[in-house]
C-alpha positions as CSV (number, residue, x, y, z in Angstrom):
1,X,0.0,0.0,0.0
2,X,2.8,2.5,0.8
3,X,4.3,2.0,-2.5
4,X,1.4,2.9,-4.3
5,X,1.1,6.1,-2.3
6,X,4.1,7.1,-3.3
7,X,3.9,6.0,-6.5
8,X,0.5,8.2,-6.9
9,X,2.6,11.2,-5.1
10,X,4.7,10.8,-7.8
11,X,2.2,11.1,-10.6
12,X,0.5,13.8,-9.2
13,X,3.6,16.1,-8.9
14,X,5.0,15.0,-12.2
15,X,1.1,16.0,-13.7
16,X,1.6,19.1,-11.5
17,X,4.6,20.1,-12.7
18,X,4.2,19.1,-17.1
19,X,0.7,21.5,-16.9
20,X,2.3,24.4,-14.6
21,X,5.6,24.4,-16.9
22,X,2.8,24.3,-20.3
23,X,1.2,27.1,-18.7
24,X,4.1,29.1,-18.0
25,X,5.8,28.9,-21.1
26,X,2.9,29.3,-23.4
27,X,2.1,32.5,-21.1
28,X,6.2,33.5,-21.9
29,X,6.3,32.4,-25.6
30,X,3.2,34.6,-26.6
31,X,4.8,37.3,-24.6
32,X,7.8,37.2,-27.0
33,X,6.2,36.6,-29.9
34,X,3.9,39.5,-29.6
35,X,5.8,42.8,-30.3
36,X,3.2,45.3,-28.9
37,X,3.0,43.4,-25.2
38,X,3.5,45.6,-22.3
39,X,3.4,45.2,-18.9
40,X,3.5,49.1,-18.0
41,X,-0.5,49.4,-17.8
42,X,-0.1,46.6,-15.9
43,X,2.3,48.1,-13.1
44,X,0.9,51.7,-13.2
45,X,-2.6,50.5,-12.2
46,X,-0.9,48.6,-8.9
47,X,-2.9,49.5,-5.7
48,X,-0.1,48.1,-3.2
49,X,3.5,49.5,-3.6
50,X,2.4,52.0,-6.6
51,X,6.1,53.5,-6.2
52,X,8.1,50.5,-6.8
53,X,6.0,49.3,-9.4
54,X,5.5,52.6,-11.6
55,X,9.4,52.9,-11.4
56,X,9.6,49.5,-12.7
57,X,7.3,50.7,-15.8
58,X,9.5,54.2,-16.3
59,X,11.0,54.5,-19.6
60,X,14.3,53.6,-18.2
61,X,13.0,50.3,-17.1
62,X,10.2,48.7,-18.7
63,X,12.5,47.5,-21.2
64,X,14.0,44.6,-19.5
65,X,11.3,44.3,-17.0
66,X,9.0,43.3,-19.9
67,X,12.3,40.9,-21.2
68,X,12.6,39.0,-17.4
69,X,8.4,38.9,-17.6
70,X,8.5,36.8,-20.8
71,X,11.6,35.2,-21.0
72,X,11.3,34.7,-17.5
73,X,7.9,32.8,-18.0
74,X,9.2,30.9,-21.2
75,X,12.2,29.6,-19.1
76,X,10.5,28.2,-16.1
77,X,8.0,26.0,-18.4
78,X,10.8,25.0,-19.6
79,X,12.7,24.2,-16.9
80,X,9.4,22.5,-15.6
81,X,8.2,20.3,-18.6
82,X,11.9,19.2,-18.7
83,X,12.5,18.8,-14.9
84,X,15.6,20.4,-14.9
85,X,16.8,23.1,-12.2
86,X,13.7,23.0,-10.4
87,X,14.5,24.4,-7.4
88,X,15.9,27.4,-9.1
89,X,13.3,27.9,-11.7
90,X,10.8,27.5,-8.8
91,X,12.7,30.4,-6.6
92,X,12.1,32.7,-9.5
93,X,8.2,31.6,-10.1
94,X,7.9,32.4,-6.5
95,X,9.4,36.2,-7.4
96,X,7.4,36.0,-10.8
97,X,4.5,35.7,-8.7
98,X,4.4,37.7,-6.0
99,X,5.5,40.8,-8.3
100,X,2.1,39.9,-10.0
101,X,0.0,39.4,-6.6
102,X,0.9,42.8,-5.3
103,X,-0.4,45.0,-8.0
104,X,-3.7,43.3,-7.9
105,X,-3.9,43.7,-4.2
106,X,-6.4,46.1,-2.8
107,X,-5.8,44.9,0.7
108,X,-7.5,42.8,1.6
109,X,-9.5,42.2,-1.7
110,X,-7.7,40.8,-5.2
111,X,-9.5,40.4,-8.3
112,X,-11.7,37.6,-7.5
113,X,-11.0,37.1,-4.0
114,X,-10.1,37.8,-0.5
115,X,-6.4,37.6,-0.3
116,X,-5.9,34.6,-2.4
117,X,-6.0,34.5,-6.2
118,X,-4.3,32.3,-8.2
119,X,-0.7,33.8,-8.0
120,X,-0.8,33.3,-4.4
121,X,-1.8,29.2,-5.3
122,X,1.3,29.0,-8.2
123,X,3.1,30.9,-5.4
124,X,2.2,27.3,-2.8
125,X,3.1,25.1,-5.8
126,X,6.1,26.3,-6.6
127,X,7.6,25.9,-3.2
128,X,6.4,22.0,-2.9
129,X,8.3,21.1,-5.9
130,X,11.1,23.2,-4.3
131,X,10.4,21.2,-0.9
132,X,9.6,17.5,-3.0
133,X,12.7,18.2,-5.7
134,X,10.2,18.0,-8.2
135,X,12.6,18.0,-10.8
136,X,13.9,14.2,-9.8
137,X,10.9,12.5,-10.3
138,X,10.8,11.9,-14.0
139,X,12.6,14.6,-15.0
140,X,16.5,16.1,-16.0
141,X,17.3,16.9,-12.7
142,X,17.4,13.1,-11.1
143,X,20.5,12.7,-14.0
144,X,21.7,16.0,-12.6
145,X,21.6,15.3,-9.4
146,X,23.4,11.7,-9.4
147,X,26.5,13.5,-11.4
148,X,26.5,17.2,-9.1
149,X,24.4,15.8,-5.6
150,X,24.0,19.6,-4.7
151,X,20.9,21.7,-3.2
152,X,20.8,23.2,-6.9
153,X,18.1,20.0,-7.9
């Protein structure tokens, strides 16, 4: 019985992992592939932290804050459909994430919710396949680890 468990853990955070990464790196690739995209409207509507987030749509910056946005995106699918350097990949999802959360927060409401929305769930995600090493089961990062045996995977 315990084996099945573990093998149904295993499934589930594998599943997890192959739709999360689809999701991210469709999100990043249309990003990139759409030259009029632009996350200023985006950052100048923020209700929490309006200073930080209309300095990171000023002129001087929105440049490679839109290039980390959708490259960003594209590269952690990536790194989650392939399983490799999850626990890195997953650190910067977390980041991702919470810079979206915090423009959408009217404290205590978000768009369609009261505190949680769904950045706040990728947010829980991404720090169990940090916690589980996601990345080993089924994926790069089990080869990885057995040549490097680091905290990197």
């Amino acid at each position: 019985m315990e084996k099945k468990n573990l093998n149904n853990k295993k499934i589930a955070l594998f599943l997890l992992r192959i739709v999360l990464g689809w999701l991210f790196l469709y999100s990043g690739i249309t990003k990139i592939m759409d030259p009029a995209w632009d996350a200023s409207k985006f950052l100048l509507a923020s209700k929490t932290f309006p200073g930080m987030f209309s300095w990171f749509a000023s002129a001087g910056n929105i440049g490679w804050v839109n290039a980390i946005n959708s490259w960003g995106q594209a590269l952690i699918g990536l790194s989650l459909i392939t399983g490799t350097f999850i626990r890195i990949s997953s650190a910067g999802g977390i980041v991702l994430m919470l810079l979206y959360y915090f423009p959408g927060l009217d404290f205590p409401l978000v768009k369609n919710g009261f505190l949680v929305d769904e950045h706040i769930i990728y947010v829980f995600i991404f720090a169990v396949f940090i916690s589980e090493r996601a990345g080993t089961i089924w994926g790069l990062d089990y080869l990885i680890n057995k040549k490097v045996k680091n905290w990197l995977v």
